[in-house]
NUZA-958333 format. One record per residue (C-alpha): x, y, z. Coordinates in steps of 0.5 Angstrom, whole numbers, plus 500, padded with zeros to 3 digits. Example, Ala and Ser with C-alpha at 12.3 -4.5 7.8 and 13.67 -1.06 7.14 Angstrom:
// residues 2
X=525 Y=491 Z=516
X=527 Y=498 Z=514
// end
This chain:
// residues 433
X=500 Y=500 Z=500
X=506 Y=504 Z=502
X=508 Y=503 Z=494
X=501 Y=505 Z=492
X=501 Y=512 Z=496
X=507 Y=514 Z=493
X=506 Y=512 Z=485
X=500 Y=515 Z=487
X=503 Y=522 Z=489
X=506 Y=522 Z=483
X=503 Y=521 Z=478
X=501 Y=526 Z=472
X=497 Y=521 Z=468
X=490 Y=525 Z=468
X=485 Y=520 Z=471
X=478 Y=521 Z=471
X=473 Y=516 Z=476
X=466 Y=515 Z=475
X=461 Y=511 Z=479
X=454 Y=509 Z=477
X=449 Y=504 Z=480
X=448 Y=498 Z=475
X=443 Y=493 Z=473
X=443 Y=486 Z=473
X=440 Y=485 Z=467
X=446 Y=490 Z=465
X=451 Y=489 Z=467
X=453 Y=480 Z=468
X=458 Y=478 Z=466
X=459 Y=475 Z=459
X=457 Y=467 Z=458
X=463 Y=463 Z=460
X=465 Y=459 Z=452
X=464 Y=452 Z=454
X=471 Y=450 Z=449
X=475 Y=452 Z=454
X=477 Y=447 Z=462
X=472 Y=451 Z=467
X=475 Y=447 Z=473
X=476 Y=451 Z=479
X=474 Y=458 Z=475
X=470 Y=463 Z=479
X=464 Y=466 Z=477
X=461 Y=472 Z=479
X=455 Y=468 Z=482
X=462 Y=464 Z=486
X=463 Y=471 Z=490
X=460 Y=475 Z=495
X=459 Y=483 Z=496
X=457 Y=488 Z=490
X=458 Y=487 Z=483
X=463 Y=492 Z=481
X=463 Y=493 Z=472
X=469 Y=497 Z=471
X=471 Y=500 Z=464
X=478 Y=503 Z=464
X=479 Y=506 Z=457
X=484 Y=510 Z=453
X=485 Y=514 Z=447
X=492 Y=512 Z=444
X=495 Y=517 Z=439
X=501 Y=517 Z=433
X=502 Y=509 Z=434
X=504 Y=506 Z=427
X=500 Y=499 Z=430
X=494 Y=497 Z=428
X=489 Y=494 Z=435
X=490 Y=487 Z=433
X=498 Y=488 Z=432
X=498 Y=492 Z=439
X=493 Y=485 Z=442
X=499 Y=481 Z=439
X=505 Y=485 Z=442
X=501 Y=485 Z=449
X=499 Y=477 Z=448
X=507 Y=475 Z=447
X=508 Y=477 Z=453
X=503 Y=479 Z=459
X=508 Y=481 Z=463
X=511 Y=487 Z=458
X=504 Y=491 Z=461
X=506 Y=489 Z=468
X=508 Y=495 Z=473
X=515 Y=493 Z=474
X=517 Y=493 Z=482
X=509 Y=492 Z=483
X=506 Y=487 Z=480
X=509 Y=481 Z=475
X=504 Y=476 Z=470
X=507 Y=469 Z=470
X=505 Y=464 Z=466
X=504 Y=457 Z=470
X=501 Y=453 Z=464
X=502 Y=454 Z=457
X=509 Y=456 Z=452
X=509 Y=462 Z=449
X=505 Y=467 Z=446
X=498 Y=467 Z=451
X=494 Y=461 Z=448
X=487 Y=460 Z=450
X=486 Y=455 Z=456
X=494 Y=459 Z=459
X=495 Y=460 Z=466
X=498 Y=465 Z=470
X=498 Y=468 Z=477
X=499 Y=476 Z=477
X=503 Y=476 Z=484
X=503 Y=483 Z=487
X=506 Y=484 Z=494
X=502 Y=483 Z=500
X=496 Y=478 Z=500
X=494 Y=480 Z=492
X=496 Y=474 Z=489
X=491 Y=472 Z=483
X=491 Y=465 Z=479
X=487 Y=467 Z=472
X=486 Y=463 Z=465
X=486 Y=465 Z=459
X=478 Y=464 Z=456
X=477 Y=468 Z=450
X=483 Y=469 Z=445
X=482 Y=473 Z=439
X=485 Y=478 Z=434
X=484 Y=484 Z=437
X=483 Y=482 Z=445
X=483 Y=477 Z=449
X=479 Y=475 Z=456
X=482 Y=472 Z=463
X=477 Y=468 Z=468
X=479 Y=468 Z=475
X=481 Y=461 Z=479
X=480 Y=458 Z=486
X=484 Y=463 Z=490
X=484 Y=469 Z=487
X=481 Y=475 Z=491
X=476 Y=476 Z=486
X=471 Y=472 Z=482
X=470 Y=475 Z=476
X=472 Y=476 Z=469
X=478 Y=482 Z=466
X=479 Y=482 Z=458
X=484 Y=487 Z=454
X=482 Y=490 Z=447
X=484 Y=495 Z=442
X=480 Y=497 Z=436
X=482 Y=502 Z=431
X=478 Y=510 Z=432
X=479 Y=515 Z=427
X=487 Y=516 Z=426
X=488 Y=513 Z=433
X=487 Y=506 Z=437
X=482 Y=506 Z=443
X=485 Y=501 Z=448
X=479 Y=497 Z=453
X=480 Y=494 Z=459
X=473 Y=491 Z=462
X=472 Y=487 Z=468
X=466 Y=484 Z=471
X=468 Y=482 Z=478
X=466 Y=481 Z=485
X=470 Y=479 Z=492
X=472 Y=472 Z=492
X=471 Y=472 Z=500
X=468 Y=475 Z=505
X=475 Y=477 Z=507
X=477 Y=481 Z=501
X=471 Y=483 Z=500
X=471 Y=488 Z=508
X=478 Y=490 Z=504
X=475 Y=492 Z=498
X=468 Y=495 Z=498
X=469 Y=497 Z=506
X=476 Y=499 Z=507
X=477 Y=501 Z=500
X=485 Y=498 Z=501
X=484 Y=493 Z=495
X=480 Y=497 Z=490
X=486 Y=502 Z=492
X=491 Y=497 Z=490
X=487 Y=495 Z=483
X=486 Y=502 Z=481
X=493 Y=503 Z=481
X=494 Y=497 Z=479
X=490 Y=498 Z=472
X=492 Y=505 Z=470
X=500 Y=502 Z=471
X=498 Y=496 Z=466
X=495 Y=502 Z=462
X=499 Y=507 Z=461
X=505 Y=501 Z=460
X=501 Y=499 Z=454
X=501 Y=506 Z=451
X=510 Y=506 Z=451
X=508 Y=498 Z=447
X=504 Y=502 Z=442
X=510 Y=507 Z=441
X=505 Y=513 Z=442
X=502 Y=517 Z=446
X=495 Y=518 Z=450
X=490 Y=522 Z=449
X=485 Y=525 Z=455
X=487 Y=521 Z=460
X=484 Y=515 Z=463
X=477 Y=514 Z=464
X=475 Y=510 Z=469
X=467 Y=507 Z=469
X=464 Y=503 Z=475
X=457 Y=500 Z=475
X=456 Y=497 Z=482
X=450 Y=493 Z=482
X=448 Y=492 Z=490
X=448 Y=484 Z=493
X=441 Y=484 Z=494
X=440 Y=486 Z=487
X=444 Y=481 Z=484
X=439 Y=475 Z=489
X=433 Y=480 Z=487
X=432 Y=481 Z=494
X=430 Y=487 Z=497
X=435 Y=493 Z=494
X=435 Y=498 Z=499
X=441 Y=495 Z=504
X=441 Y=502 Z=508
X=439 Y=500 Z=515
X=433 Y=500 Z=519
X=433 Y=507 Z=521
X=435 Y=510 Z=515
X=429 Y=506 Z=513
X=425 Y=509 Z=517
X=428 Y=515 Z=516
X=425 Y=515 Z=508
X=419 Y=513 Z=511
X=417 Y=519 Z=516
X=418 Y=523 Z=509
X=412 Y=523 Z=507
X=409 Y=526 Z=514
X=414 Y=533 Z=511
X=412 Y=539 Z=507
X=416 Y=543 Z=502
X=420 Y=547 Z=507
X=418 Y=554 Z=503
X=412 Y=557 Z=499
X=413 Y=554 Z=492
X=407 Y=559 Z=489
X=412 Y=564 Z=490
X=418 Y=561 Z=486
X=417 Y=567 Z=481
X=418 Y=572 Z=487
X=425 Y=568 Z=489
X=430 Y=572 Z=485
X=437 Y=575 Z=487
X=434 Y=582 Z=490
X=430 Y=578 Z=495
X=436 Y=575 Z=498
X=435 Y=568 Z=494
X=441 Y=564 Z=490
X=438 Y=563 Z=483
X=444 Y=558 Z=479
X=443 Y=557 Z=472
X=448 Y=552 Z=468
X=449 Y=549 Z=462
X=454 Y=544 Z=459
X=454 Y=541 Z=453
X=454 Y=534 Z=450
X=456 Y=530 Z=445
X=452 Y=533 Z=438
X=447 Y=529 Z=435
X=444 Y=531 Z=427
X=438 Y=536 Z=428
X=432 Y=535 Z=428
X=428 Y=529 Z=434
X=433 Y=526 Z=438
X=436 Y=518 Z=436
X=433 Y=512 Z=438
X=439 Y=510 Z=443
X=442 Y=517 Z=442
X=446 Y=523 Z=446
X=439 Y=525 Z=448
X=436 Y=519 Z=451
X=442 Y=517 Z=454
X=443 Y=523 Z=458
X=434 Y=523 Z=459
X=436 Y=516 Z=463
X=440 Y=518 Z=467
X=437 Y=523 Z=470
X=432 Y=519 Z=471
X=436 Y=514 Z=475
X=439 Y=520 Z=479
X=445 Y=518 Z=477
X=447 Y=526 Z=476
X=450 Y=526 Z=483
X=457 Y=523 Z=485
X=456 Y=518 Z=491
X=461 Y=519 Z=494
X=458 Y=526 Z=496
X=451 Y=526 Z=495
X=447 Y=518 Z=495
X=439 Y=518 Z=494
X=435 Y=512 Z=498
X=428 Y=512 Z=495
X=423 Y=507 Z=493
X=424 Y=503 Z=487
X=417 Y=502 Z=485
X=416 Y=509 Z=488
X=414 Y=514 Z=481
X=418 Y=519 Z=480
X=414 Y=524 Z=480
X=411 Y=526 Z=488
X=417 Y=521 Z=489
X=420 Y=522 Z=495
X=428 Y=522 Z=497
X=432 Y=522 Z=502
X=438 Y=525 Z=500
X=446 Y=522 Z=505
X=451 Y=527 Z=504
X=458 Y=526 Z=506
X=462 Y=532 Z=507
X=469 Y=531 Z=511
X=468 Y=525 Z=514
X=460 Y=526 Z=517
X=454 Y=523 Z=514
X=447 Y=527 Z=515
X=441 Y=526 Z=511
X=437 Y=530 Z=508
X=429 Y=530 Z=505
X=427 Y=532 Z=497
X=421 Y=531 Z=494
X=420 Y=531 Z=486
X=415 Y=535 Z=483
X=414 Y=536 Z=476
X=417 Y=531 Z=471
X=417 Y=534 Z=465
X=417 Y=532 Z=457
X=415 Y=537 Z=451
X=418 Y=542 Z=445
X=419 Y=549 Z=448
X=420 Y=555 Z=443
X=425 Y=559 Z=444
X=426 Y=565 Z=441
X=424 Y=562 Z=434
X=428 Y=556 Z=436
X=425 Y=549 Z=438
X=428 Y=544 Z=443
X=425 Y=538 Z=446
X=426 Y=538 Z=452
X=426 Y=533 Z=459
X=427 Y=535 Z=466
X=425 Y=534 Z=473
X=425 Y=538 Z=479
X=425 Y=538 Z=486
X=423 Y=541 Z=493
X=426 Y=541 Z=499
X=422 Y=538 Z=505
X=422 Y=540 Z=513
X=429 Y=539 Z=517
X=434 Y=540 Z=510
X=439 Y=545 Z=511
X=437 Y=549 Z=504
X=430 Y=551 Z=502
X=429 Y=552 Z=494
X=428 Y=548 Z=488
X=432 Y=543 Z=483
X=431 Y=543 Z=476
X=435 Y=538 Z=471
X=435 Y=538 Z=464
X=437 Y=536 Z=457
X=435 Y=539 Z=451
X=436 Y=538 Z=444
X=435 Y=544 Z=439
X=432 Y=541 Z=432
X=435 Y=546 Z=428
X=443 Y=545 Z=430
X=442 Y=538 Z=434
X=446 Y=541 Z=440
X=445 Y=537 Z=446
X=446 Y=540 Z=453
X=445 Y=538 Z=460
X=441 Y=545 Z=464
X=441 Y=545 Z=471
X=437 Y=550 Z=475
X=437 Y=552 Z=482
X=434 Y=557 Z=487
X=436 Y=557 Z=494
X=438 Y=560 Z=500
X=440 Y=558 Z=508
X=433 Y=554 Z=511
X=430 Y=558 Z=516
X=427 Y=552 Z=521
X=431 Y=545 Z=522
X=437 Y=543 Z=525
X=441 Y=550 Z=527
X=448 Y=546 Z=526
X=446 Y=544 Z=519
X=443 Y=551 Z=517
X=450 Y=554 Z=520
X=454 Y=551 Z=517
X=452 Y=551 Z=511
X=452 Y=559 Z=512
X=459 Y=559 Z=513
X=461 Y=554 Z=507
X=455 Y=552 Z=504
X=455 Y=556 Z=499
X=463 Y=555 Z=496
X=461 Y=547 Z=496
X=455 Y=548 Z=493
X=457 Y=551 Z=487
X=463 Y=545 Z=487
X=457 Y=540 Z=487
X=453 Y=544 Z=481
X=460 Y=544 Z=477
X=462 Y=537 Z=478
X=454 Y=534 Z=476
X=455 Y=538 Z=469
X=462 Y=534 Z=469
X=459 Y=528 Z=471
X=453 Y=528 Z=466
X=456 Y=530 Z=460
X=462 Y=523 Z=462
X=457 Y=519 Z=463
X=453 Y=521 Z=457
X=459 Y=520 Z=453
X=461 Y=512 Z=457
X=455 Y=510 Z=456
X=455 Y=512 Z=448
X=461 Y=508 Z=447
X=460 Y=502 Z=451
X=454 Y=501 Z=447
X=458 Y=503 Z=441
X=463 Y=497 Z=443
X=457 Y=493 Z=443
X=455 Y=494 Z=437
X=462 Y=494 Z=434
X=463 Y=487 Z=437
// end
């Protein structure tokens, strides 16, 4: 870990790390081929905790390979892509070149040594399974694909604990997922010098986390009793302010009223695309996947309709935990004129209830203009300190709220448009495969 750190500390490759919930339905694992000798492999279904999707990807810039030259160099000898000092791949079954059915063991210090077998090898990529022993059950595969004058490389994986043990490490103490992190953006950056090119917008982190109680179709929320309860009392709290007078809330009244706009990839004008730029970004609003959960994580009811659903929203700010009560209003779907232009339009807002620190009202959007196919995310807010509920929430969010406010605003636009764009290129990929 002490390696970790300081690789960590100085590291200059950019790395950009998102996180969002998955879906079963979405986000298995791929079907092991039944070619290839299964004894003692570990599937996700062999493992404990959440399933963890994760995608790593890079855009690589001036290399003369083509993806299946660069999957070659990379398959004649996996350890070439190894960071040296910290991690070795070494091939315990099999000559040469990876070959289907190979195995290896990627040693690392400490207790993360992992045996995996090559399952699927194929130009252009190749998949490894884990075995019996290793701290993950699961699947990784390494591919390349050629992107406009430049090679796109993919690093996917499909993984859950191995044991109850790996997994408090993992998901609870965060030590493993640390080590594994630096881990694949090292084999990433390795292969980079492979290709004899050079990276293009850093490494693009996706994680999918699909909860264990989803996974056995069990209950999904996991929160305890209490927050529970707490999600439940919702229902008996008002709208901490007058929502007939949104109209009178402005600057001069002492009310902070915001307005953000960030452009999304484009798409050809006129009505949004089956599976487009549009339609990813309207899903993600609804799945409330806008905001970080690591800062802000919404507890409702999945059979709750967005509209009037209520939301109690955990936030974590320096190490502290407290939460707070929403209700979504309107949820809207409609062709707005603006100035002679038309836009197809989706949002939903939302209110904040009796004991939140904040009163005001939340609006995300994304809009689509038919005459050019500009996409953009639109968040607007009005809010200001709340007059009633704790007195140590209300001050503090008079002395700090404000700055962390508009940091939050800031980095969901971020966030929204790079999941927006992971999103259309996972399926890209898909289709492509």
């Amino acid at each position: 870990m002490a390696f970790t750190a300081w690789s960590y500390m100085w590291r200059t490759t950019a790395v950009h790390r998102w996180e969002i919930t998955g879906l079963p339905s979405e986000d298995a694992a791929p079907e092991l081929p039944v070619e290839v000798d299964l004894e003692d492999v570990q599937g996700t279904a062999d493992g404990t905790g959440p399933l963890l999707h994760r995608i790593y990807r890079t855009r690589i810039v001036g290399s003369a390979l083509g993806p299946e030259e660069l999957v070659e160099r990379i398959a004649a000898d996996l350890d070439r892509i190894a960071p040296s000092g910290f991690a070795s791949f070494q091939k315990v079954d099999g000559e040469g070149p990876l070959g289907l059915g190979d195995e290896y063991v990627v040693r690392m210090p400490g207790p993360w040594d992992g045996p995996v077998r090559a399952v699927v090898v194929r130009p252009g990529g190749f998949r490894l399974a884990t075995l019996t022993g290793h701290l993950e059950a699961g699947q990784i595969e390494f591919r390349a694909r050629a992107d406009h004058r430049s090679l796109e490389f993919t690093i996917e994986s499909w993984a859950r604990s191995g044991d109850r043990l790996s997994n408090l490490m993992y998901t609870h103490l965060g030590l493993a997922k640390e080590v594994q992190l630096h881990m694949w953006t090292s084999v990433i950056e390795r292969v980079v010098k492979l290709a004899e090119g050079s990276m293009s917008g850093g490494i693009v982190i996706t994680t999918r986390r699909v909860e264990e109680a989803r996974l056995n179709g069990e209950d999904t929320d996991e929160t305890s009793q209490r927050t529970k309860r707490r999600l439940a009392e919702l229902s008996q709290r008002r709208v901490n302010f007058d929502s007939s007078r949104v109209s009178e809330y402005t600057r001069s009244a002492g009310w902070h009223v915001d307005d953000m706009i960030e452009p999304l990839p484009h798409e050809p004008s006129g009505p949004p695309l089956r599976g487009g730029v549009w339609e990813v970004t309207r899903q993600l609003l609804i799945d409330y996947q806008v905001a970080d959960p690591d800062v802000v994580r919404a507890v409702y009811r999945d059979d709750a309709p967005l509209e009037g659903r209520d939301m109690l929203l955990v936030i974590r700010f320096l190490g502290v935990r407290f939460g707070v009560g929403v209700r979504i209003g309107m949820v809207y779907e409609e062709e707005r004129e603006i100035d002679g232009r038309r836009a197809q339009v989706f949002g939903w807002s939302y209110r904040t209830l009796e004991g939140h620190f904040e009163q005001g009202e939340m609006h995300y959007q994304v809009w689509k203009w038919l005459d050019t196919g500009d996409v953009e995310f639109r968040l607007h807010a009005i809010s200001k300190a709340a007059s009633s509920g704790p007195w140590m929430l209300r001050t503090g969010f008079r002395l700090v709220g404000r700055v962390n406010q508009l940091r939050f605003y800031r980095q969901t636009c971020r966030r929204v448009r790079r999941l927006t764009e992971s999103e259309l290129e996972t399926r890209r990929q898909a289709e492509a495969a």
